[in-house]
C-alpha positions as CSV (number, residue, x, y, z in Angstrom):
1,X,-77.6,22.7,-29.8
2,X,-74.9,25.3,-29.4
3,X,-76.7,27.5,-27.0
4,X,-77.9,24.1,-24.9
5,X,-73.8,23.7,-24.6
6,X,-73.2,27.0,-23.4
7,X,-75.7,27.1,-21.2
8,X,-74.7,23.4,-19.5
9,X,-71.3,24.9,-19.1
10,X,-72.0,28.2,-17.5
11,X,-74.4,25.7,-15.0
12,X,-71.3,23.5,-14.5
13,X,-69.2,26.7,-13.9
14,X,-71.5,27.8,-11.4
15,X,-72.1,24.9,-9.5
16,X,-67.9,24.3,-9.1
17,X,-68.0,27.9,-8.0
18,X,-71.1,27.2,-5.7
19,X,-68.7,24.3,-4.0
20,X,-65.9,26.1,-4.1
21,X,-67.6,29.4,-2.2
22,X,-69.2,27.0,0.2
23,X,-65.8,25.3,1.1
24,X,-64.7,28.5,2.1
25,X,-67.6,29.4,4.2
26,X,-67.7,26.3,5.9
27,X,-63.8,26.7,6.8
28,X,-64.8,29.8,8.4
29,X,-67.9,29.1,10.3
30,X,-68.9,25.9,11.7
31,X,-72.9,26.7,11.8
32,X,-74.0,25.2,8.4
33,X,-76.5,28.5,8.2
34,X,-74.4,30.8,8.6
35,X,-72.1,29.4,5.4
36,X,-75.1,28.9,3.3
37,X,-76.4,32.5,4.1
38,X,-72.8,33.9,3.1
39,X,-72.2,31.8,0.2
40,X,-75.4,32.7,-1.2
41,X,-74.5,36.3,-0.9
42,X,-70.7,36.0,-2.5
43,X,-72.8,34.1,-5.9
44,X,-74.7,37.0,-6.0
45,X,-72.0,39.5,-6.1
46,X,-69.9,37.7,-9.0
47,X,-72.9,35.7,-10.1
48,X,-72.1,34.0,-13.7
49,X,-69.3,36.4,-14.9
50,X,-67.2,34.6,-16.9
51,X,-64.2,36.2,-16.1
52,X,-63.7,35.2,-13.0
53,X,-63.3,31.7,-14.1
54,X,-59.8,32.2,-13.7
55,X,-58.9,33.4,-11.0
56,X,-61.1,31.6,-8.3
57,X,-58.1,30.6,-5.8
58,X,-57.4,34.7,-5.1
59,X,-61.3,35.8,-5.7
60,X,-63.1,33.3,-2.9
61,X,-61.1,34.2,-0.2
62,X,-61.5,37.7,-0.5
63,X,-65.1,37.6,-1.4
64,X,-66.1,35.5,1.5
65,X,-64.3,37.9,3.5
66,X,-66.1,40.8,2.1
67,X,-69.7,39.0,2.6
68,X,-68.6,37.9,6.0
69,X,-67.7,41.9,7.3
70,X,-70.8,42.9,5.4
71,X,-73.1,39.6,6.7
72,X,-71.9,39.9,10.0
73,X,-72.7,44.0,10.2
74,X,-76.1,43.8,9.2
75,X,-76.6,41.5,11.8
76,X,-75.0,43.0,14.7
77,X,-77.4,46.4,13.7
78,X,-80.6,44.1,13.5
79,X,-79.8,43.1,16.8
80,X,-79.1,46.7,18.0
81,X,-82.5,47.9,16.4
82,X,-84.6,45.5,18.4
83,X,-82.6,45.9,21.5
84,X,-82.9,49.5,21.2
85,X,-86.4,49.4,20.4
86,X,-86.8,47.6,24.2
87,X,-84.6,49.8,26.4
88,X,-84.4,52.2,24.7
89,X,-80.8,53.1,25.9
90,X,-78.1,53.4,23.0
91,X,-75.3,52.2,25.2
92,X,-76.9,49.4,26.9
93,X,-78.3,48.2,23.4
94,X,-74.6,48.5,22.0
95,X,-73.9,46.1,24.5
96,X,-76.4,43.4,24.1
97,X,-75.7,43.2,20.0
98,X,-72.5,42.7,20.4
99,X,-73.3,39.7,23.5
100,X,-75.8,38.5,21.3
101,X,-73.1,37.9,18.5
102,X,-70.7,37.2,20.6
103,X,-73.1,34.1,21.6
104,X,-74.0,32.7,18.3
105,X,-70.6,32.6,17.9
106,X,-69.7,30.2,21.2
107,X,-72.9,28.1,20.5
108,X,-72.7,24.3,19.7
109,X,-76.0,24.4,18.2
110,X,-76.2,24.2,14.6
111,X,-78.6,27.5,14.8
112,X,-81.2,27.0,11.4
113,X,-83.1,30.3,11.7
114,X,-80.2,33.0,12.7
115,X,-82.5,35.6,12.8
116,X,-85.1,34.0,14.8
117,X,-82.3,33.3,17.0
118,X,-80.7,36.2,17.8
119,X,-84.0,38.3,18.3
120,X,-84.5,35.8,21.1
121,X,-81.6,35.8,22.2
122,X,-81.5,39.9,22.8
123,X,-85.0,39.5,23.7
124,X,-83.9,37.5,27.2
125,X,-80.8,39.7,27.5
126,X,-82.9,43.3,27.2
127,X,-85.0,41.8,30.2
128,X,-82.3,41.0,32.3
129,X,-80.7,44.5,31.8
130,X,-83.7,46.3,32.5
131,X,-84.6,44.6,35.9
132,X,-81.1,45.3,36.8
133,X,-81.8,48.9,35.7
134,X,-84.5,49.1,37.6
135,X,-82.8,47.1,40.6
136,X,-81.4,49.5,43.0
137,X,-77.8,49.2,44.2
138,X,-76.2,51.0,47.1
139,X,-73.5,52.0,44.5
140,X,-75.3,54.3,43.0
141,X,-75.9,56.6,45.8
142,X,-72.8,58.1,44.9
143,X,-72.8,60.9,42.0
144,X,-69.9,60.2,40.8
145,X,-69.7,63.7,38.8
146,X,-69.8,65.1,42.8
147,X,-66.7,62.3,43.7
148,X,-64.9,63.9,40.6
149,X,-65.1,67.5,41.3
150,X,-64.1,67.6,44.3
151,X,-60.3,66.1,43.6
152,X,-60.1,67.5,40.6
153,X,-58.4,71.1,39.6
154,X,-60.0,71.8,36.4
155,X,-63.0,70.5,34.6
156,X,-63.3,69.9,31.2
157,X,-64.7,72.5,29.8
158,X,-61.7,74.1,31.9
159,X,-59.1,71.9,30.5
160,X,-60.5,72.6,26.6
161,X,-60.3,76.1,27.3
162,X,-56.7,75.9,28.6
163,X,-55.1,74.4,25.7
164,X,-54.8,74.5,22.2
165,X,-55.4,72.3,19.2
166,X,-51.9,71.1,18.4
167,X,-52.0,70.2,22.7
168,X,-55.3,68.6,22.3
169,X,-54.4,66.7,19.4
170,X,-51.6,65.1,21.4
171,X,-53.8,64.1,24.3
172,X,-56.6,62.1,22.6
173,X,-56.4,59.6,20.0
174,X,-56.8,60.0,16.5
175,X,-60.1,58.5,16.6
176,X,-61.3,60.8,19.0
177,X,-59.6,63.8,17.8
178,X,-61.5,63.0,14.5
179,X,-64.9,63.3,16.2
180,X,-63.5,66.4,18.3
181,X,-63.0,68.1,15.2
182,X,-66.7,66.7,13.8
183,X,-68.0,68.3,17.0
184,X,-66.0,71.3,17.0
185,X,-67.2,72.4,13.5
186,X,-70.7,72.8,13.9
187,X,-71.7,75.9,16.4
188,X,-73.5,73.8,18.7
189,X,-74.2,70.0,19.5
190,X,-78.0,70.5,18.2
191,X,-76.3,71.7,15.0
192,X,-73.6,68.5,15.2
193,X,-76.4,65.6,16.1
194,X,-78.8,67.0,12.9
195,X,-75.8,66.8,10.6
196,X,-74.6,63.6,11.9
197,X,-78.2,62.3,11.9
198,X,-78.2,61.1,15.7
199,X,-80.3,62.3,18.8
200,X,-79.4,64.9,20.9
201,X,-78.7,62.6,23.5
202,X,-76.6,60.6,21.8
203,X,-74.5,63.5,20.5
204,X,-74.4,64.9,24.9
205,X,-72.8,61.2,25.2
206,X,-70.0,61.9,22.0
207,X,-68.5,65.2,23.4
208,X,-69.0,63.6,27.1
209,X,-66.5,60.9,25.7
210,X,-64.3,62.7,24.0
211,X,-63.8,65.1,26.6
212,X,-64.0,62.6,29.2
213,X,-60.5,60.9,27.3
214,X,-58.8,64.4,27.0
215,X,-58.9,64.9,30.7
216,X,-57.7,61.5,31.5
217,X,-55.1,61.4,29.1
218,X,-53.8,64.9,30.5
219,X,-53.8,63.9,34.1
220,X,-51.8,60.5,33.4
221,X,-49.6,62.8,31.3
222,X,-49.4,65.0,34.4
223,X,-48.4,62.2,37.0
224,X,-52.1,62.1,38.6
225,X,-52.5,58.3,39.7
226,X,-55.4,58.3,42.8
227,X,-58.1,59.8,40.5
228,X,-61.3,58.2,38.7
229,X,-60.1,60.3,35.7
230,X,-57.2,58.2,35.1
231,X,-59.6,55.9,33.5
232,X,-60.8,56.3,29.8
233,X,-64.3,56.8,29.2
234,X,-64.8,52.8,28.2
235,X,-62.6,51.7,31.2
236,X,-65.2,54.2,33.8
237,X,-68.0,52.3,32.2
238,X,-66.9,49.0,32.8
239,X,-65.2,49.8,36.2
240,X,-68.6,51.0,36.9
241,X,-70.7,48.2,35.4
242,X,-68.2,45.5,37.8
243,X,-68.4,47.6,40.9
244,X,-72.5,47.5,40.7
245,X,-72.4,43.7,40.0
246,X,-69.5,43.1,42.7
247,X,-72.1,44.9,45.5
248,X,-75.1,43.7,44.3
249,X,-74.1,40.2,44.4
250,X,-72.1,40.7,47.7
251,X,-75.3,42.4,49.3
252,X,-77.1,39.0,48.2
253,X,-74.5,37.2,49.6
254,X,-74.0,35.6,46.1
255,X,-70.7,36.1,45.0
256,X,-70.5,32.7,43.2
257,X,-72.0,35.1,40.4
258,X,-68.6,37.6,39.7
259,X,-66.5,34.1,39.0
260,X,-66.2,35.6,35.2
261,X,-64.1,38.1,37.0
262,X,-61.8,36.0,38.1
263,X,-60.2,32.5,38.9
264,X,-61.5,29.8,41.6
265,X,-58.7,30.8,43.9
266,X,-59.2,34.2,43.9
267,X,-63.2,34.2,43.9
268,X,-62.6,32.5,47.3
269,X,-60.5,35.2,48.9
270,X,-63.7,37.4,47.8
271,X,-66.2,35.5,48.7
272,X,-63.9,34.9,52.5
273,X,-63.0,38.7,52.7
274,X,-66.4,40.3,51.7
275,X,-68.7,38.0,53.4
276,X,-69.8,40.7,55.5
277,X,-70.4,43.2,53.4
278,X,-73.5,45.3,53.8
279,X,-73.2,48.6,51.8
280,X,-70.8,51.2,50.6
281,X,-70.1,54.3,51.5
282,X,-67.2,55.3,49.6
283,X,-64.7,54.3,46.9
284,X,-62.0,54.9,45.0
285,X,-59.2,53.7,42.4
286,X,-55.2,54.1,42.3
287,X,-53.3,53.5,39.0
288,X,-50.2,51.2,40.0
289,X,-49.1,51.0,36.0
290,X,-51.0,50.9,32.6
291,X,-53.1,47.8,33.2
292,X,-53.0,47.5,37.0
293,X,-55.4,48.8,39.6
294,X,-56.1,48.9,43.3
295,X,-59.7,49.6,43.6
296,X,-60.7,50.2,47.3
297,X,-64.3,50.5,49.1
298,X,-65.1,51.8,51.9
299,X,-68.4,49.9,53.5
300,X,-70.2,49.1,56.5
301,X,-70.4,44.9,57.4
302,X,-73.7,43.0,58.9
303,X,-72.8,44.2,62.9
304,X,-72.0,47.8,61.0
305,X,-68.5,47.8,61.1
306,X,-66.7,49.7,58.9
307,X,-64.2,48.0,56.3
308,X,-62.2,48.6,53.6
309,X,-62.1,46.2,50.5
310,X,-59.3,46.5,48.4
311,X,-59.2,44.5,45.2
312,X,-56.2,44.6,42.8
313,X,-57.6,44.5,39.4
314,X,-56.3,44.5,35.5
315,X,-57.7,46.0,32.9
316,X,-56.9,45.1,29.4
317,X,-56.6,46.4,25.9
318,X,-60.2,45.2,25.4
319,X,-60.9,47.0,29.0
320,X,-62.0,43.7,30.5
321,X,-61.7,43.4,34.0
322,X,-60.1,40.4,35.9
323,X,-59.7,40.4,40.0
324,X,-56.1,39.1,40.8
325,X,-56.6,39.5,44.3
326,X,-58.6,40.6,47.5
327,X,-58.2,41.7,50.5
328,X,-59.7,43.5,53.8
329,X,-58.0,46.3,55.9
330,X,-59.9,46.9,59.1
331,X,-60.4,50.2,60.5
332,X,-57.3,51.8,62.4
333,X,-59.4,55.0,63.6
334,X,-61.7,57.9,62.1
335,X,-59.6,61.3,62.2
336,X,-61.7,64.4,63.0
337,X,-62.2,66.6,60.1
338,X,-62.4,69.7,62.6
339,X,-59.3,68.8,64.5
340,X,-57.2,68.7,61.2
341,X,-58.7,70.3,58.3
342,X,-57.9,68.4,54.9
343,X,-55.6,66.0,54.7
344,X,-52.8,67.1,52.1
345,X,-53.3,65.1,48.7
346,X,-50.9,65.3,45.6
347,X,-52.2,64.1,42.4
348,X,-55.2,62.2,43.8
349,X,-52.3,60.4,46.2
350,X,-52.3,61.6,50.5
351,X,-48.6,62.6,50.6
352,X,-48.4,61.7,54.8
353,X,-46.5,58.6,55.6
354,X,-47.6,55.8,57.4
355,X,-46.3,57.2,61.4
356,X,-47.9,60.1,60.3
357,X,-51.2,59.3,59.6
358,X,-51.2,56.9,63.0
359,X,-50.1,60.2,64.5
360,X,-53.4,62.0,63.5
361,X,-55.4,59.5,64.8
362,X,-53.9,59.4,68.3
């Protein structure tokens, strides 16, 4: 009879609990799924241990935050797995996880099968990414490794070289001087991607970052403002990523589809200025302060007149990318490279004046 009263307790106890756990959840997540799946996991952490019973009001709050960081983890790597398993591509696949998340998150369906629903989910997105893989864009003509040699006075391996730790430590962050140093200790990056239990590839794409960052922090450090290496490594890859989609969909005459960049006002003075467009031929970027931007393309239009574009851009903390405004500056007149030899540049910036430069062009 005893045991039959200790054992209806420890039920009632767990079923308070249960509620209790599940209140929680539910305050936190509005997909009913998603609360079951993390209350079920919190019971099974602290399960029927009486000595809990307690302290539930401190214990819940933490332990739903706990299964939540651990729940929500597992399933941003089960959706990298299976988009990585499709393209094959590390940094694309980073990318449609964390979408695919991102959605489930801004649904208004009450999602029943998660799983189920984020493999479909990354499913539709790795197709769309790999037709626009496979899409060709006049953007990517350009090398942009060639673009950046040729401004730049010293390259990384260069710049490494050049200075020492204490002055490298102060360029990068302390998260990428931590993987500097990870690098740095092994003799060689086949060495560092064993140890670290990555591909080769992926280990290139490491160093390539952390390098890439050291260079840019140095030439902000050093004044340079008209050079691609002002950006960090995330910020190139997103300035990158908008630039293909801006031409693609301007080439399509279809610029409806960058509105995410920007406001209805402003998507007008795109769609007005770059009507036009045809394809690019050059391009560039100028640092005004930390989060603002001119970006400027050079193109030829539909009767093969040449433009430029200029588009004054932010670029947040999270290295999003909003247009705040567009414009176009027609052609003054082409200076002969023969007649002048190279224009004089400081810091990535032409140091002529404005009389000058109509000068040159006669």
């Amino acid at each position: 009879m005893e045991s039959r009263k200790v054992s209806k307790t420890l039920e009632t106890r767990y079923e308070m609990l249960q509620q209790e756990v599940l209140s929680a959840a539910q305050n936190l997540y509005q997909n009913k799924s998603i609360a079951n799946e993390i209350t079920n996991m919190v019971l099974l952490d602290i399960g029927m241990d009486e000595s809990i019973a307690d302290d539930w009001a401190s214990l819940v709050p933490r332990a739903v935050t706990k299964a939540s960081e651990t729940y929500f983890s597992d399933l941003w790597m089960y959706c990298f797995r299976y988009a990585l398993n499709l393209t094959s591509k590390e940094d694309v696949s980073q990318d449609i996880a964390q979408e695919a998340i991102a959605s489930l998150f801004r649904t208004d369906k009450q999602v029943e099968f998660i799983k189920g629903w984020l493999k479909r989910t990354v499913f539709n997105q790795a197709q769309k990414k790999i037709k626009l893989l496979k899409r060709e864009s006049s953007l990517d003509e350009f090398d942009f490794a060639e673009l950046i040699a040729e401004e730049e006075p010293v390259d990384e391996d260069t710049l490494q070289d050049k200075l020492d730790v204490r002055e490298i430590r102060q360029y990068l962050s302390s998260a990428d001087f931590k993987l500097y140093k990870k690098i740095q200790a092994y003799p060689n990056l086949k060495a560092y991607a064993k140890a670290s239990k990555i591909s080769y590839q992926t280990a290139r794409e490491h160093r390539h970052m952390v390098l890439h960052n050291l260079k840019q922090n140095y030439f902000r450090k050093q004044g340079w403002v008209g050079t691609t290496q002002i950006l960090s490594f995330r910020q190139m890859s997103n300035v990158k990523r908008f630039l293909r989609n801006l031409i693609e969909h301007a080439e399509q005459n279809n610029l409806q589809k960058i509105s995410k960049y920007c406001p209805p006002k402003v998507l007008d003075q795109v769609e007005s200025n770059m009507k036009d467009f045809k394809e690019v031929l050059d391009w560039g970027i100028s640092m005004l302060d930390d989060i603002n931007f001119e970006i400027y393309i050079l193109g030829n239009t539909l009767d093969m007149a040449t433009n430029m574009y200029v588009l004054n851009i932010t670029i947040n903390k999270g290295n999003s990318i909003r247009i705040k405004s567009c414009s176009d500056a027609e052609l003054m007149g082409e200076i002969e490279n023969t007649s002048i030899g190279e224009i004089p540049v400081d810091k990535g910036s032409c140091i002529l004046s404005m009389d000058e430069i109509k000068c040159l062009i006669g």
